[in-house]
C-alpha positions in Angstrom: 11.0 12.0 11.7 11.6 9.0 9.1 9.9 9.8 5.8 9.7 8.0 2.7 9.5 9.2 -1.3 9.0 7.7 -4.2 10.0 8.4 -7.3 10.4 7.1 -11.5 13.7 6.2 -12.2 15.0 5.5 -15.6 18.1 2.2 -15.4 20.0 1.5 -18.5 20.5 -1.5 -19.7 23.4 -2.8 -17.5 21.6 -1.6 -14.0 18.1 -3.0 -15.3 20.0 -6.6 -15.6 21.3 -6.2 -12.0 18.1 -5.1 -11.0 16.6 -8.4 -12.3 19.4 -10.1 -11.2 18.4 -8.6 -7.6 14.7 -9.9 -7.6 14.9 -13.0 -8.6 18.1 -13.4 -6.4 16.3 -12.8 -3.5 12.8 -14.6 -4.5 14.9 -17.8 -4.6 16.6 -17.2 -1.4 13.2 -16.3 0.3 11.4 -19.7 -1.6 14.4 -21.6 0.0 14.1 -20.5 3.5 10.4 -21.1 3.0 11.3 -25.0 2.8 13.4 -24.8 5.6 10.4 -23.7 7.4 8.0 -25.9 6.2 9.6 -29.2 6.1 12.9 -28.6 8.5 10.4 -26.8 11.1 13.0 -24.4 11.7 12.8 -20.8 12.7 13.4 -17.9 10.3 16.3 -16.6 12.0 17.4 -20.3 11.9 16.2 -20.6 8.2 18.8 -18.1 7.6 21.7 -19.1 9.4 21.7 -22.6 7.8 21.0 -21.0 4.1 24.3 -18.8 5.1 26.0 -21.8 5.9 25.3 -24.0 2.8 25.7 -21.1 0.3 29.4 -20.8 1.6 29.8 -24.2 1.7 28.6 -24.5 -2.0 26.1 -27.1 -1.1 22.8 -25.2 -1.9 20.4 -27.5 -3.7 17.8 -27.0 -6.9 14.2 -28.2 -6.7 15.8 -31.7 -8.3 18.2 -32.2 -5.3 21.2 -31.3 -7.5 23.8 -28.5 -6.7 22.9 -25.1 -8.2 24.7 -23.9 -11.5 28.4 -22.1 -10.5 27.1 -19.1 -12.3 23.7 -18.9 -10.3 26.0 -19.2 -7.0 28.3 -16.2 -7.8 24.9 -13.7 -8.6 23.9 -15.1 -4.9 26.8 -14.6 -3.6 27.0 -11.4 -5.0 23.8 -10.2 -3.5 24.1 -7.7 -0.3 23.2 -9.5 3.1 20.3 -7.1 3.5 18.1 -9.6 1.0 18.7 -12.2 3.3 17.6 -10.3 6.5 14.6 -8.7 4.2 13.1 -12.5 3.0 13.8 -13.7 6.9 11.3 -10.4 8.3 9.0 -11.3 5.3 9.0 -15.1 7.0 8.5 -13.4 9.9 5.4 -11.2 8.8 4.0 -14.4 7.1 3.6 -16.9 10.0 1.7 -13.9 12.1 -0.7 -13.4 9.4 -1.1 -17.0 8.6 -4.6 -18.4 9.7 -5.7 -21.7 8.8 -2.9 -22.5 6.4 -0.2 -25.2 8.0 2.4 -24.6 5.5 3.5 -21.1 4.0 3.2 -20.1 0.2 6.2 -20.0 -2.1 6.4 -17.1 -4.4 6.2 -17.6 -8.5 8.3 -16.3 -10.7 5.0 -14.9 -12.9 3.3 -13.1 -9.9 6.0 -12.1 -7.5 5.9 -8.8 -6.8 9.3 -7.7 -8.3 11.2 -5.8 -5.8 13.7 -5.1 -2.9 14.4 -3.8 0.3 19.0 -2.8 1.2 18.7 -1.2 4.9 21.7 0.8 6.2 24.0 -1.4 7.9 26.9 0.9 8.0 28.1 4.7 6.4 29.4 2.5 3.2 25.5 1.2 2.4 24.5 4.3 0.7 26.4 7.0 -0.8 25.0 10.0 -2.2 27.4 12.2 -5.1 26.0 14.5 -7.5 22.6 13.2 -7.9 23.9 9.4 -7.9 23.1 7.3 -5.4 25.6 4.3 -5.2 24.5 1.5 -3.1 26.6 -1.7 -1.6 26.6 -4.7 -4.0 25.0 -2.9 -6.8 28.0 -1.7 -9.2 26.1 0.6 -11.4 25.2 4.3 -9.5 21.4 5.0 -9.8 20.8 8.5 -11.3 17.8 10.2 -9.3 16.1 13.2 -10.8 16.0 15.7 -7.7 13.6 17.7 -9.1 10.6 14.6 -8.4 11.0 15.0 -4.6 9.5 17.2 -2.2 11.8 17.0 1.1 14.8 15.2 0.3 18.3 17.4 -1.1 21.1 14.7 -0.6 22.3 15.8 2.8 20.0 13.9 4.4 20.5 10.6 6.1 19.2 7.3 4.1 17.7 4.6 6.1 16.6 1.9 3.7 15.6 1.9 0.0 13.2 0.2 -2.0 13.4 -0.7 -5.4 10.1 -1.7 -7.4 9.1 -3.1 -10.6 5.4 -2.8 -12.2 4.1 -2.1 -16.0 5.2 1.3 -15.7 8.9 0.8 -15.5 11.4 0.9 -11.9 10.6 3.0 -9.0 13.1 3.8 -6.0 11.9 4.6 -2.2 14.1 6.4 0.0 13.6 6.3 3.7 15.4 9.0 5.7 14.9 11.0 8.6 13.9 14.6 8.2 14.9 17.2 11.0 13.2 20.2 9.6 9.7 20.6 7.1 9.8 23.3 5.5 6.5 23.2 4.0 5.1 23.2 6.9 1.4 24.3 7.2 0.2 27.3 9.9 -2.4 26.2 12.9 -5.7 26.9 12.5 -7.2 25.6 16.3 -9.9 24.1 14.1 -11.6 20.9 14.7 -13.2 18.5 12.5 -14.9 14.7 12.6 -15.3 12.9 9.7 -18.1 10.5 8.9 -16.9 7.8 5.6 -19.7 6.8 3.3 -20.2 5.0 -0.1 -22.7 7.4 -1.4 -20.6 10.2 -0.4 -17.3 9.7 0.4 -17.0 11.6 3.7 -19.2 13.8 5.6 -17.7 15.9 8.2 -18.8 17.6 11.2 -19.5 20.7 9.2 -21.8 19.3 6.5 -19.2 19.3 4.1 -18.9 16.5 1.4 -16.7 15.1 -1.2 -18.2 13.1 -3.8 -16.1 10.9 -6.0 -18.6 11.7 -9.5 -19.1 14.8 -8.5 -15.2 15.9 -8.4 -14.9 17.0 -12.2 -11.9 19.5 -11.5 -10.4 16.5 -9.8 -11.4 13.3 -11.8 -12.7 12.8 -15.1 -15.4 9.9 -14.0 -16.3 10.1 -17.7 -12.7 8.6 -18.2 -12.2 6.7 -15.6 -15.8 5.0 -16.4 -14.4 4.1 -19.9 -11.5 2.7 -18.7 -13.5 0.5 -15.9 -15.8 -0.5 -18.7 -12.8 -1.8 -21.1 -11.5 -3.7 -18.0 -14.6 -5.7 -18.1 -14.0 -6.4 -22.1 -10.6 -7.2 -21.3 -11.5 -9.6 -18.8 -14.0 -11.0 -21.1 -11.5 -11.5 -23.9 -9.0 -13.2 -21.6 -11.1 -15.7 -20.2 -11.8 -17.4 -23.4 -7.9 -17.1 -24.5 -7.3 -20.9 -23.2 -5.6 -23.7 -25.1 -7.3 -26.9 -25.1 -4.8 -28.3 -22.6 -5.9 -25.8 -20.2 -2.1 -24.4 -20.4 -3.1 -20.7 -20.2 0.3 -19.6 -19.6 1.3 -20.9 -23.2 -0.9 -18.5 -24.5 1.2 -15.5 -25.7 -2.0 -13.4 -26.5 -3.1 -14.4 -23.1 -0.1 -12.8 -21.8 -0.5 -9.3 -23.5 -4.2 -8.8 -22.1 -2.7 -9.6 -18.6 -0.3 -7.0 -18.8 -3.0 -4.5 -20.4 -5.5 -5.7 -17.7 -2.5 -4.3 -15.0 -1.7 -1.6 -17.1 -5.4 -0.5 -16.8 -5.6 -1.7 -12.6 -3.1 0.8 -11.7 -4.9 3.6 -13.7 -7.8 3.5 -12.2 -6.0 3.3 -8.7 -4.0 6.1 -9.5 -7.1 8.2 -9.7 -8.6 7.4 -7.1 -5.2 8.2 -5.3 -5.2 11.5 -6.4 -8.5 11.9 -5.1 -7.6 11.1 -1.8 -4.2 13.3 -1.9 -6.7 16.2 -2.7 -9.1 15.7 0.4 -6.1 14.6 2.7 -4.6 17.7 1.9 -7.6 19.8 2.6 -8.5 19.0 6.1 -4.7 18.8 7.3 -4.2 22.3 5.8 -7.8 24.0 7.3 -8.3 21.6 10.7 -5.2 21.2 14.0 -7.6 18.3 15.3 -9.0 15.6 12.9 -11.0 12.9 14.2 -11.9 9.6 12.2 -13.7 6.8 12.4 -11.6 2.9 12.6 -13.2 1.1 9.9 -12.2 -2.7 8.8 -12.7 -2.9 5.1 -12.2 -6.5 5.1 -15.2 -7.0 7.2 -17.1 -4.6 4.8 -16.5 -6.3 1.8 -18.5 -9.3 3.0 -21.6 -7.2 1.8 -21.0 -8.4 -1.6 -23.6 -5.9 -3.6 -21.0 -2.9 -2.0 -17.8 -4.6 -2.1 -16.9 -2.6 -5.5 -17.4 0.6 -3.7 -15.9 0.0 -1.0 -12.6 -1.2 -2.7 -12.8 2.0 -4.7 -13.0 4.0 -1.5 -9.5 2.9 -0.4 -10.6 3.5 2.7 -7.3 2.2 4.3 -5.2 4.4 2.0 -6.5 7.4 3.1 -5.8 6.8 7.0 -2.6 6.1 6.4 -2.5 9.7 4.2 -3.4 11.3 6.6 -1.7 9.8 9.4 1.6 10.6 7.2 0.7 14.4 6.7 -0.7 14.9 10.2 2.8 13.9 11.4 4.2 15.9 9.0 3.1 19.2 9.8 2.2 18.4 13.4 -1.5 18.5 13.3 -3.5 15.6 15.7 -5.5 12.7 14.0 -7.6 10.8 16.6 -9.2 7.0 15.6 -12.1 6.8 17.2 -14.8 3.5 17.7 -17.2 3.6 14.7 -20.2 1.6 17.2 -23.3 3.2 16.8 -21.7 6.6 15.6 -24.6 6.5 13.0 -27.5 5.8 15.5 -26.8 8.2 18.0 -28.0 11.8 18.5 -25.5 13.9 18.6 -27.6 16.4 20.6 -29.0 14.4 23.3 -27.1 10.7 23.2 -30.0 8.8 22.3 -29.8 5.5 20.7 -31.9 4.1 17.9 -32.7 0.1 18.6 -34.6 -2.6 17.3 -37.0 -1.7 14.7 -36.1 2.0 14.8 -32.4 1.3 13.8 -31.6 2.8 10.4 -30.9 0.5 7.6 -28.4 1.3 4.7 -31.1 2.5 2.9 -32.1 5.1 5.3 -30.5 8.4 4.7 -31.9 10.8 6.8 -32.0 10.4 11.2 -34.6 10.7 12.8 -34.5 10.8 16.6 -37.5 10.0 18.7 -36.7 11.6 22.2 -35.7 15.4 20.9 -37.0 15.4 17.6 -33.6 16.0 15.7 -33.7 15.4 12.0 -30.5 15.7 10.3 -28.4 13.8 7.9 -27.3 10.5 8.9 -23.9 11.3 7.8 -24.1 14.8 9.3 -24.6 12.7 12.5 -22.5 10.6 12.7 -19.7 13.2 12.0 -20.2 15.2 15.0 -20.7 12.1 17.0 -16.9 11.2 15.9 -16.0 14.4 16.7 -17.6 14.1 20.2 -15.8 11.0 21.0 -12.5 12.5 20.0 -13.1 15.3 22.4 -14.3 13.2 25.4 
């Protein structure tokens, strides 16, 4: 089975300017095969067949139609192939999920998303020594602290790696393929469906709920209140840090907010995170069959007065957390339809309609055939669980 960890790494100052030198090496090749798309109408794999071409011809061109500095050409000749085949599958991915756009986006320097993908093309990609991981094209050997992972000891086999960049300093991936778990958790035959709210985050089948606020041994809501709340005076502060030109990004004090507003972003996610983590980790370790509900919180967030909590729930994040663990330890995870899970009984299969359909606002169902009064949550719980078993 391929799995994938993540963990802090700690470059000095040599690998961190290779690392740079790596990100912005491949944001320009993926901008330039971009153009290639849009104006030459040619096909990724196309894209990067001609950007080969010109960059060993020495005839690869600035935004100003001149040829590129020498000293920019050697850093990307120096970059490993990989980047190239990574920014062509990112062209790839783009033009599927492209709707009403004609042309695709070109990625800035300011909001990038600073990092890289090296697959194994051969047993020379990746070599592993003594808690050193060197990898093709980069010079410097990465240090890894083997005591942050879970799964991996060095002997296993590396796939691909992924190097990130955010306000907390340089992160590394690794992909491999584990044989054997040894963590992993006993059967229990137990089954559970589980119902997602906004009120309470889930309900299962059992009448057991977890509750964000509620969670103090988990989350300190008092804290991660306070840090929402200086988010919003952040915000506040920033918007009014303009020049009169308009040139916002001139504005040095408009650049240190940014950074504290990200800063702040990925605190608040990484508490929710550990939220989730928690709950995953309870119903994989107590239940063999877990059934859920296939929700599309893109579709939800059109409600605009819940779209706060439902971005909170990380609804998304949580599926794939437990899709991940279920694998892990070979338990079953089943996605069921979510239609009318909330308006049907689950004892005998009746469906609300018209004006007996429960509204948001109506917590408790109520069903008119068998007179069943339960939970609407509760309800629709089982009924997950009754379309996983059918």
């Amino acid at each position: 089975m391929l799995i994938t960890e993540k963990i802090k790494i700690r470059p000095n100052k040599e690998l961190r300017r290779r690392l740079y030198q790596l990100v912005d090496g491949k944001r320009f090749i993926y901008n330039y095969m971009v153009n290639l798309v849009n104006h030459d109408k040619l096909k990724p794999y196309n894209a990067e067949s001609v950007y080969r071409k010109l960059l060993k011809e020495n005839k690869i061109l600035n935004k100003d139609g001149e040829v590129i500095d020498p000293r920019f050409h050697k850093l990307l000749d120096s970059l490993p192939s990989q980047i190239e085949d990574m920014c062509c599958d990112d062209i790839k991915r783009a033009l599927k999920s492209k709707r009403k756009k004609k042309l695709l986006e070109y990625k800035s320097k300011r909001y990038a998303r600073k990092s890289f993908t090296i697959h194994r093309k051969s047993d020379s990609t990746f070599k592993f020594n003594d808690s050193l991981l060197k990898v093709v094209k980069i010079d410097i050997p990465i240090k890894l602290y083997m005591d942050k992972f879970k799964y991996y000891t060095g002997n296993e086999k590396i796939k691909r790696i992924t190097i990130s960049n955010n306000t907390y300093g340089w992160y590394i991936s690794i992909s491999y393929e584990l044989s054997h778990n040894p963590y992993k958790m006993e059967k229990t035959n137990k089954k559970i469906g589980i119902d997602w709210g906004i009120k309470s985050f889930s309900t299962d089948s059992n009448g057991k709920t977890f509750t964000f606020k509620k969670r103090k041994k988990l989350v300190n809501y008092k804290e991660y209140e306070r840090l929402y709340n200086k988010l919003k005076q952040l915000q506040k502060i920033q918007s009014k840090k303009r020049l009169n030109n308009d040139k916002w990004y001139l504005s040095r004090k408009y650049e240190s907010l940014k950074t504290k507003i990200t800063h702040i972003y990925e605190k608040l996610a990484n508490i929710r995170r550990n939220f989730l983590h928690y709950i995953s980790k309870y119903y994989v370790r107590n239940y063999d069959h877990i059934a859920i509900e296939d929700l599309k919180p893109s579709n939800m967030n059109k409600n605009h007065r819940l779209a706060r909590m439902i971005n909170e729930a990380m609804f998304y994040t949580w599926k794939v957390f437990l899709q991940y663990k279920c694998a892990l330890h070979d338990k079953v995870l089943l996605i069921v339809n979510p239609r009318d899970t909330s308006q049907t009984c689950n004892q005998c299969g009746t469906v609300l309609k018209g004006k007996n359909k429960l509204k948001l606002s109506n917590r408790v169902f109520k069903c008119n055939k068998c007179a069943l009064e339960i939970n609407r949550d509760h309800n629709a719980a089982i009924n997950i669980l009754n379309l996983s078993l059918a």
